[in-house]
N, C-alpha and C positions, 0 to 999 in steps of 0.2 A: 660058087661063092668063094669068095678071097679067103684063104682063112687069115691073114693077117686081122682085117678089119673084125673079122668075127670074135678070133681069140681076144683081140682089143674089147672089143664089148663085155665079151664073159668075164675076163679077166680085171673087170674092172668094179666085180662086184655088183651087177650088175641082176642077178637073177634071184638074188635071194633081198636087195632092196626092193626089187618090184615087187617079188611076191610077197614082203611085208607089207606094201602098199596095196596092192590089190585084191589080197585075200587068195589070190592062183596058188598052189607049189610050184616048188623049181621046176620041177618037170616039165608042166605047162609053161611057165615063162620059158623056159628053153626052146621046148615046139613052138611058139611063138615066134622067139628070136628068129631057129631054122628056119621057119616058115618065112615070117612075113618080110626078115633083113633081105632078100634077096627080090620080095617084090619090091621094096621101099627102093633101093639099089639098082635093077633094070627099070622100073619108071621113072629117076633121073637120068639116068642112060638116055630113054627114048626119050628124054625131054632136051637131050641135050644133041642130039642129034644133027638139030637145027645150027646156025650160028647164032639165031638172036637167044636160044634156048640155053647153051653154053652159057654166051654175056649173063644172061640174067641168073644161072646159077654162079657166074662168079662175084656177080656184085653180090647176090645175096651170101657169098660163105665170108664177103668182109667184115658180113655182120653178126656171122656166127664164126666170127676170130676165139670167142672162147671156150676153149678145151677142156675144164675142168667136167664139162658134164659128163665128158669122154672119162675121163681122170678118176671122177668119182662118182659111182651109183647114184649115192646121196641127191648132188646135183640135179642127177636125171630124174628122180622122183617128186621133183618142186613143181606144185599147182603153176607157175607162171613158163617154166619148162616144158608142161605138159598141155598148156594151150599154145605154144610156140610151133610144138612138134603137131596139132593140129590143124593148123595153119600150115605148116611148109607138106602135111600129107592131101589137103584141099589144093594145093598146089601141085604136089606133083601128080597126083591121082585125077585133080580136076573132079568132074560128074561122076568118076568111079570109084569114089572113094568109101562110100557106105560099100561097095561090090568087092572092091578089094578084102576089108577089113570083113565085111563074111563070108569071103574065101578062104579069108586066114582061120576064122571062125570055126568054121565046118571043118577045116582039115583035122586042127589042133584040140576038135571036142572042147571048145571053152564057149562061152556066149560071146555077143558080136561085142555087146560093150565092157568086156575087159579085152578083150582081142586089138578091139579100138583103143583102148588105155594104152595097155604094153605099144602096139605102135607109134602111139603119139609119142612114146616115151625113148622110143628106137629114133626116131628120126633127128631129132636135136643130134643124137650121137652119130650117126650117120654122118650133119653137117659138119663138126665138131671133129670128126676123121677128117675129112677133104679138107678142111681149112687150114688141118696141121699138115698134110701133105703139100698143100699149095701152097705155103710158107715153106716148109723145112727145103720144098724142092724148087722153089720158084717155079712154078707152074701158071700158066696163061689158060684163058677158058677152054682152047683146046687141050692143054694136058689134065686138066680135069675132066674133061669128057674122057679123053682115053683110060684115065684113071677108072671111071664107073664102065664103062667097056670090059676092062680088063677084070672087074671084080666080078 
């Protein structure tokens, strides 16, 4: 795992908003994070593998052009944020997406449905990175696939 994008997350206050939101400790939102930023990460990866997989991650980061949720915890804790992020993990997980989230579950000793929460809450920020990279870098849906390769 990148640790740019990671420290980006932490650092963004990030662990100690969720765990006001979800009742977790930091601790747990952190195993969390380690855990599941890196499924959330290689399942765009293998989604983008494809060329139509790519395209369709890049039209979708036009529409997650805003960074603030990245920018600020806050953000990433908003009810409309948090069905956003579980939409885009129905997405990249598809059918495995209840299996993922109690993978992450079991690892990190939390229940599935905060496990599930923090995730949903990771991914907006997830897109939220890529969107600033494929701006600040001009990147095409292949350099955004390399991008998730590379993390």
């Amino acid at each position: 795992m990148d640790s740019t994008l990671l420290d980006t997350i932490l650092n963004s206050g990030a662990s100690q908003k969720i765990s006001q939101k979800t009742g977790l400790s930091e601790d747990q939102i952190n195993q969390i994070i380690n855990t599941g930023l890196p499924m959330i990460v290689g399942g765009m990866a293998k989604n983008t593998s494809s060329t139509s997989g790519a395209a369709s991650l890049d039209k979708a980061l036009a529409k997650h052009s805003d960074s603030t949720v990245l920018e600020s915890a806050n953000d990433a804790t908003h009810s409309a944020v948090l069905a956003e992020g579980t939409k885009i993990l129905d997405h990249v997980f598809g059918s495995g997406a209840a299996s993922t989230t109690n993978t992450v579950a079991v690892k990190t000793g939390t229940n599935t449905a905060a496990a599930g929460q923090v995730m949903a809450m990771l991914a907006p920020m997830v897109m939220a990175y890529l969107s600033k990279q494929k701006t600040s870098q001009g990147l095409d849906a292949g350099g955004i696939a390399d991008i998730l390769t590379s993390l």
